[in-house]
DRENMAR-864965 format. One line per 10 residues: number of its first residue (from 1); for each residue x, y, z of N, C-alpha, C. Coordinates in nm, 4 decimals, padded with zeros to 6 digits. Example, Ala and Ser with C-alpha at 12.3 -4.5 7.8 and 13.67 -1.06 7.14 Angstrom:
REM DRENMAR-864965
1> 01.3190/-00.5690/00.7800/01.2300/-00.4500/00.7800/01.3200/-00.3300/00.7800  01.2850/-00.2250/00.7080/01.3670/-00.1060/00.7140/01.2900/00.0030/00.7870
REM end
This chain:
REM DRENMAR-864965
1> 18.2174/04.8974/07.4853/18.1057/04.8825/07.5754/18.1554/04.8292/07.7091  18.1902/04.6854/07.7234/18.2386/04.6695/07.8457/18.3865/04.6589/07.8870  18.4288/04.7290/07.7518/18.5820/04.7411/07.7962/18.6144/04.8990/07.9057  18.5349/04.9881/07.8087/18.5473/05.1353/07.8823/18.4852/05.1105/08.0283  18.3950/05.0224/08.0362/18.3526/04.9756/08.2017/18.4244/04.8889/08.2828  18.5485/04.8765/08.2221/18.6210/04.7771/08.3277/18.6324/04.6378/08.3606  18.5392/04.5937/08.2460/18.4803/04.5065/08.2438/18.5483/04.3517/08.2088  18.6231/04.4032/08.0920/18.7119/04.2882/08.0205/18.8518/04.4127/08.0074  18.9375/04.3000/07.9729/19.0638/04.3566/07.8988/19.1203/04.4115/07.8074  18.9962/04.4451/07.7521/19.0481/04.4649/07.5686/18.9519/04.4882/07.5006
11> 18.9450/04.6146/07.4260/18.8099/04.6434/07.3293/18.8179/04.6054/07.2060  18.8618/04.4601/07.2042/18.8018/04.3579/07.0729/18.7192/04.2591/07.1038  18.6653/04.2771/06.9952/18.5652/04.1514/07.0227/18.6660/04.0054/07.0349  18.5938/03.8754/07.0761/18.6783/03.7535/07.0068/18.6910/03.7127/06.8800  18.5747/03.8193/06.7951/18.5328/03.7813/06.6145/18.7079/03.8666/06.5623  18.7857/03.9353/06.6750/18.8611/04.0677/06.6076/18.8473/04.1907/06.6276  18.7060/04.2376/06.5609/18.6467/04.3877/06.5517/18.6456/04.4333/06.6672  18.6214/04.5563/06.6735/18.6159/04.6419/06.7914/18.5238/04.6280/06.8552  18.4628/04.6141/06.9603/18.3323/04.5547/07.0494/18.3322/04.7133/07.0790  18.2187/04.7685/07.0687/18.0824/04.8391/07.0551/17.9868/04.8283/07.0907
21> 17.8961/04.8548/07.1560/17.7172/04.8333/07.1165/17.6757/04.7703/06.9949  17.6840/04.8878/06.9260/17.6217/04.8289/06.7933/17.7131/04.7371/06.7514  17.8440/04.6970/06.7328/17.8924/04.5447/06.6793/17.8234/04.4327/06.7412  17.8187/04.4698/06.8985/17.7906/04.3472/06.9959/17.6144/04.2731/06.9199  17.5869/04.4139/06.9253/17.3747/04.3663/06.8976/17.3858/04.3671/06.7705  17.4360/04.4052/06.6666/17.3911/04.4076/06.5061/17.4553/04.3653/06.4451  17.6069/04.3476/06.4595/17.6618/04.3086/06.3814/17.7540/04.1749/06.3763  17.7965/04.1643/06.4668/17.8991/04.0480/06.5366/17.8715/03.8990/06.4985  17.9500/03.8265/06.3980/17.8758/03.7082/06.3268/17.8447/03.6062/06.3829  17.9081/03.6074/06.5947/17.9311/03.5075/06.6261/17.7367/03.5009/06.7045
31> 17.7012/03.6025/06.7100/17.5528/03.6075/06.7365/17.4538/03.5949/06.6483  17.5030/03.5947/06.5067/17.3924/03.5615/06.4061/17.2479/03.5054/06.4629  17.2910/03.3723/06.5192/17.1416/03.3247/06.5568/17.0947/03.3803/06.6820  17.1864/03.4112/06.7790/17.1012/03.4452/06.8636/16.9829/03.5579/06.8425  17.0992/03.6280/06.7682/16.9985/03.7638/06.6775/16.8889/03.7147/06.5702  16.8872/03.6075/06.5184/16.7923/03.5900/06.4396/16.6585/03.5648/06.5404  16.6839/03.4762/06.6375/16.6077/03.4250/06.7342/16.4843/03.5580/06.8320  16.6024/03.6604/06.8488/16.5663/03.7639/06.9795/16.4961/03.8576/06.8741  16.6083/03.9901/06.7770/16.5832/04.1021/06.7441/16.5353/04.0591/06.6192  16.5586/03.9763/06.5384/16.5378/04.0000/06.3616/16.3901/03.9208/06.3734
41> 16.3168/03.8716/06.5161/16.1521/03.8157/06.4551/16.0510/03.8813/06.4962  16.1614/04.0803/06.4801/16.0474/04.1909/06.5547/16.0054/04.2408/06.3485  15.8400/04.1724/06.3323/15.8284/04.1722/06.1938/15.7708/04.3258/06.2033  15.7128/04.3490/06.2757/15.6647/04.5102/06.3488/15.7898/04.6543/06.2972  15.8795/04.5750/06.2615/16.0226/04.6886/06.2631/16.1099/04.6612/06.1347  16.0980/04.7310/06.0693/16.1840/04.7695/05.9492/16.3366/04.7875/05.9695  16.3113/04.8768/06.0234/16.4839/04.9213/06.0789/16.5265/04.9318/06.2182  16.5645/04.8446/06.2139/16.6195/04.8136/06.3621/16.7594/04.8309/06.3697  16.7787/04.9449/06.5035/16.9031/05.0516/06.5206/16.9075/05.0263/06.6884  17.0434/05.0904/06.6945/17.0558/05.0982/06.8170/17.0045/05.1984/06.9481
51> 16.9326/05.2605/06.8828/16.8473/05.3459/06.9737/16.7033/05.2635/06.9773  16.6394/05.2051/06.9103/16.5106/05.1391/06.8564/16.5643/05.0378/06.9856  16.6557/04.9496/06.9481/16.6806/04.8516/07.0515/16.6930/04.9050/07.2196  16.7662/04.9840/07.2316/16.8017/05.0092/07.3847/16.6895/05.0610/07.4929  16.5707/05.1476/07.3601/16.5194/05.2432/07.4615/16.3728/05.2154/07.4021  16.3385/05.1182/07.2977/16.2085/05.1076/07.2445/16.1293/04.9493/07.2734  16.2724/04.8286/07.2941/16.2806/04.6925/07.3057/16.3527/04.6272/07.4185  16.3320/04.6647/07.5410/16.4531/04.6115/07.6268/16.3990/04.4741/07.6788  16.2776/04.4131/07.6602/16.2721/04.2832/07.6320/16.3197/04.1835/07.5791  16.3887/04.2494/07.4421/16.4321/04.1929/07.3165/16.6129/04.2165/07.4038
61> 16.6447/04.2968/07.4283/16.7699/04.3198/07.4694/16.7989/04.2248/07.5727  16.7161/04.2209/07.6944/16.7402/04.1299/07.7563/16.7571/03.9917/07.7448  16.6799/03.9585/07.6332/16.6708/03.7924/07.6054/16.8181/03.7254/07.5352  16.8841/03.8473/07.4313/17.0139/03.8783/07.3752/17.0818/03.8571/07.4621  17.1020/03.9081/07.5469/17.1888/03.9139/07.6608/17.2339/03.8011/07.7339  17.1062/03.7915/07.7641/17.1430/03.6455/07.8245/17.1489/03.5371/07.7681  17.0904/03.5003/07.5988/17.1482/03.3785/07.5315/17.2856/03.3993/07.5020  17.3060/03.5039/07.5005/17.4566/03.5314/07.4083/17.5697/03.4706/07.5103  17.5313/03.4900/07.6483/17.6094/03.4650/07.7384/17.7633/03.5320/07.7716  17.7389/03.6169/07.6286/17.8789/03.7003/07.6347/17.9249/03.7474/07.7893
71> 17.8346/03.8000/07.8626/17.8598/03.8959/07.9725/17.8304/03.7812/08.0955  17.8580/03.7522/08.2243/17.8462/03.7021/08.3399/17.8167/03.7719/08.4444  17.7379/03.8209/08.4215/17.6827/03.9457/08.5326/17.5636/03.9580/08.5170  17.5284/03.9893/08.6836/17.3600/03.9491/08.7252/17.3368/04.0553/08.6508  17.1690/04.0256/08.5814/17.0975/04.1151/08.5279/17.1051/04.2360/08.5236  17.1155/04.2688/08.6632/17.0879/04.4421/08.6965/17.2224/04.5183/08.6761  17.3041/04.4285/08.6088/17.4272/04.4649/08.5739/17.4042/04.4674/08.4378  17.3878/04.4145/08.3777/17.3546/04.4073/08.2241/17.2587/04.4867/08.1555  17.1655/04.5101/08.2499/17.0768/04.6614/08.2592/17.1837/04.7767/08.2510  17.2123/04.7926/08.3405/17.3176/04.9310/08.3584/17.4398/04.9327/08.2335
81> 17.4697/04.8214/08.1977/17.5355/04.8293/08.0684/17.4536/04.9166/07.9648  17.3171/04.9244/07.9147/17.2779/04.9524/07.8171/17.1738/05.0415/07.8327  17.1937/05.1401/07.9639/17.1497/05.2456/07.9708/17.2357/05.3611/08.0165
REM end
């Protein structure tokens, strides 16, 4: 995700795994809570995917984003990441 953008140095995460989209938002253990907090208290949604998230919830994406603090870039940058 933000390695192919130039973004960082290296397409691993700091957990190891390969940083992705979907590792970054679904899977990545070091976000557990943030994810419990943002995406997992949408009780409305069964299955929550990475298309559901990007293009159905970008409220929910945004709030991720910015607790996670992973990324340091103004908003409208963090937008353009995930479209």
């Amino acid at each position: 995700m933000i390695f192919r953008r130039n973004l960082c140095a290296s397409p691993l995460c700091s957990c190891g795994s390969i940083e992705n989209t979907e590792h970054y938002l679904l899977h990545c253990f070091k976000y557990n809570d943030i994810r419990r907090t943002t995406i997992h208290t949408l009780t409305d949604y069964t299955d929550i995917n990475i298309a559901l998230l990007l293009y159905g919830l970008p409220d929910q994406i945004v709030m991720f984003l910015k607790w996670s603090m992973r990324l340091s870039l103004e908003l409208k940058d963090l937008l353009r990441l995930i479209t």
